[in-house]
C-alpha positions in Angstrom: -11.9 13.1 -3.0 -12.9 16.7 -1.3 -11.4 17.0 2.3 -8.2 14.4 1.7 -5.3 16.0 2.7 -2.1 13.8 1.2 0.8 14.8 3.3 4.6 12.5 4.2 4.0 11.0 7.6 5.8 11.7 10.6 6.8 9.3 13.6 4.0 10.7 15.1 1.3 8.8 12.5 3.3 5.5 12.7 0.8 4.0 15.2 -2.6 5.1 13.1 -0.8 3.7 10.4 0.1 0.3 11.6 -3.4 0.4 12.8 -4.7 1.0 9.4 -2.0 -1.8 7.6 -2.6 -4.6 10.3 -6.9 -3.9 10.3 -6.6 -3.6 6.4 -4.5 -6.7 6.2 -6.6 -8.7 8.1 -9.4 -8.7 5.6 -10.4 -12.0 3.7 -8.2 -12.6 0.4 -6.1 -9.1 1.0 -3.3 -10.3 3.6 -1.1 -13.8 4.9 -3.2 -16.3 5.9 -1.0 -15.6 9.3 -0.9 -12.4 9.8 1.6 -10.3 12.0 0.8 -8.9 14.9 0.3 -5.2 15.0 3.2 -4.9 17.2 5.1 -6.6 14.6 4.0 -4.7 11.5 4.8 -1.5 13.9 7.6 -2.6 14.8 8.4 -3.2 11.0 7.8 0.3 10.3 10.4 2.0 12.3 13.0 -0.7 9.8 11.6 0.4 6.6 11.6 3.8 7.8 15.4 3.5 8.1 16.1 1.6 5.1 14.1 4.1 2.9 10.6 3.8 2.8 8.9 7.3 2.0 5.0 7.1 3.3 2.3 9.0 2.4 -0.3 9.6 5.0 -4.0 10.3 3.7 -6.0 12.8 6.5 -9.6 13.5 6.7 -10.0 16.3 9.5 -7.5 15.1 11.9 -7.6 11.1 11.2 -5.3 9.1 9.3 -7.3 6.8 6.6 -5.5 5.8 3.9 -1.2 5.3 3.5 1.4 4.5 0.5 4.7 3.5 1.4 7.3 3.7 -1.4 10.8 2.5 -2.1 11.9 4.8 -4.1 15.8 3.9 -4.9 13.7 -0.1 -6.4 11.0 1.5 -8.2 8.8 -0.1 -5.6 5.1 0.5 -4.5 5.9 -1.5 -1.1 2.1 -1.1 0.4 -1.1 0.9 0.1 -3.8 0.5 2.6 -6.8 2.3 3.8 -8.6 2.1 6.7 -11.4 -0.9 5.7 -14.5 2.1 6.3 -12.9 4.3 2.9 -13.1 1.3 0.4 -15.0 2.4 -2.1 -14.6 6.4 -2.1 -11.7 6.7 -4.4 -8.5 6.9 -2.2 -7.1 4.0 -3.1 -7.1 5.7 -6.7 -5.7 8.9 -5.0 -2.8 7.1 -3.3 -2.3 5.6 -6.7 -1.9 8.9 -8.5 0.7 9.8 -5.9 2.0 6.9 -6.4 2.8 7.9 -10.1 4.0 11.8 -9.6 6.0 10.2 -6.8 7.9 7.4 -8.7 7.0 8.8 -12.5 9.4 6.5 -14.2 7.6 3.8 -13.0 7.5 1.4 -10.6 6.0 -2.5 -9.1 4.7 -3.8 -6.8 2.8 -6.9 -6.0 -0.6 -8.4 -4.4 -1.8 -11.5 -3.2 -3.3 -13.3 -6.1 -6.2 -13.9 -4.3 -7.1 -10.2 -3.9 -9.6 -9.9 -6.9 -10.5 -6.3 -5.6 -6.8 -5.2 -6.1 -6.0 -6.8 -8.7 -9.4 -5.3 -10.6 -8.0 -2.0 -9.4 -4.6 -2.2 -10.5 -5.5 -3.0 -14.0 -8.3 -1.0 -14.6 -6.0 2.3 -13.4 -3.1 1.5 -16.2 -0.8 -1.3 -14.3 0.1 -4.9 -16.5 0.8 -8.3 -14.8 4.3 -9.2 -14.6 4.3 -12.0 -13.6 3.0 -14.7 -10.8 5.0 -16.3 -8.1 5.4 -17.1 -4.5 5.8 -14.7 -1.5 9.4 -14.6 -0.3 8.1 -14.5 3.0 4.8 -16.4 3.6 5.0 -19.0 0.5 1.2 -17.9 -0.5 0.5 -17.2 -4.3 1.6 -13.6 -5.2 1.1 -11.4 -8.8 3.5 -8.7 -9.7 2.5 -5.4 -11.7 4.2 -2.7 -13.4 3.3 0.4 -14.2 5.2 2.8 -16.6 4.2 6.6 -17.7 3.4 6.4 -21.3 
């Protein structure tokens, strides 16, 4: 994607980007059937930012439209949202790729298993299922993938 300027975020972006995760979230299939507010999942950032998380912010001109948060000491892609208006254009695929330089011995993460989109993505860009099970959190249907540099 011309004009997509990856960069790490800054405390300054964690409002655009819990804008982004709790509007992204909130789509059909893609978050919990009850989601958290966006005070909550802003709130949640600041604790994730502090145990570790390392976010990518995707910018177009000056606005934040895309993110990747990684936990980098578990091998974990934790989240990767974009703002609902850039489906389609490729940054899910270029927050993907950073994804993999980032973490290139590999990683997981997981998805609600009734995010087809998602899961279409995942697999058709090199990541196998791992395995199915239940959100720790939530109790709604979740799938696991892996991805390993070979």
């Amino acid at each position: 994607m011309s004009g997509i300027l990856l960069r790490p975020a800054t405390p300054a972006d964690y409002d655009a980007i819990a804008a982004i995760w709790h509007r992204s979230a909130g789509l059909p299939g893609v978050g919990p059937v009850r989601l958290p507010s966006l005070e909550q999942l802003r709130a949640r950032i600041d604790v994730e930012i502090e145990a570790g998380w390392l976010v990518t912010v995707a910018v177009a001109g000056e606005e934040i439209i895309g993110f990747l948060a990684l936990k980098p000491e578990a091998a974990i892609l934790d989240q990767l949202f974009m703002h609902p208006d850039a489906r389609g254009l490729g940054l899910g695929l270029l927050l993907l790729d950073e994804a993999k330089a980032q973490l290139p011995d590999g990683f997981t993460l997981f998805t609600r298993t009734g995010n087809t989109p998602a899961r279409r993505f995942y697999e058709k860009h090199g990541l196998s299922h791992l395995r199915d099970e239940l959100h720790p959190v939530f109790g709604d249907p979740i799938v696991w993938y892996g991805w390993k540099q070979g």
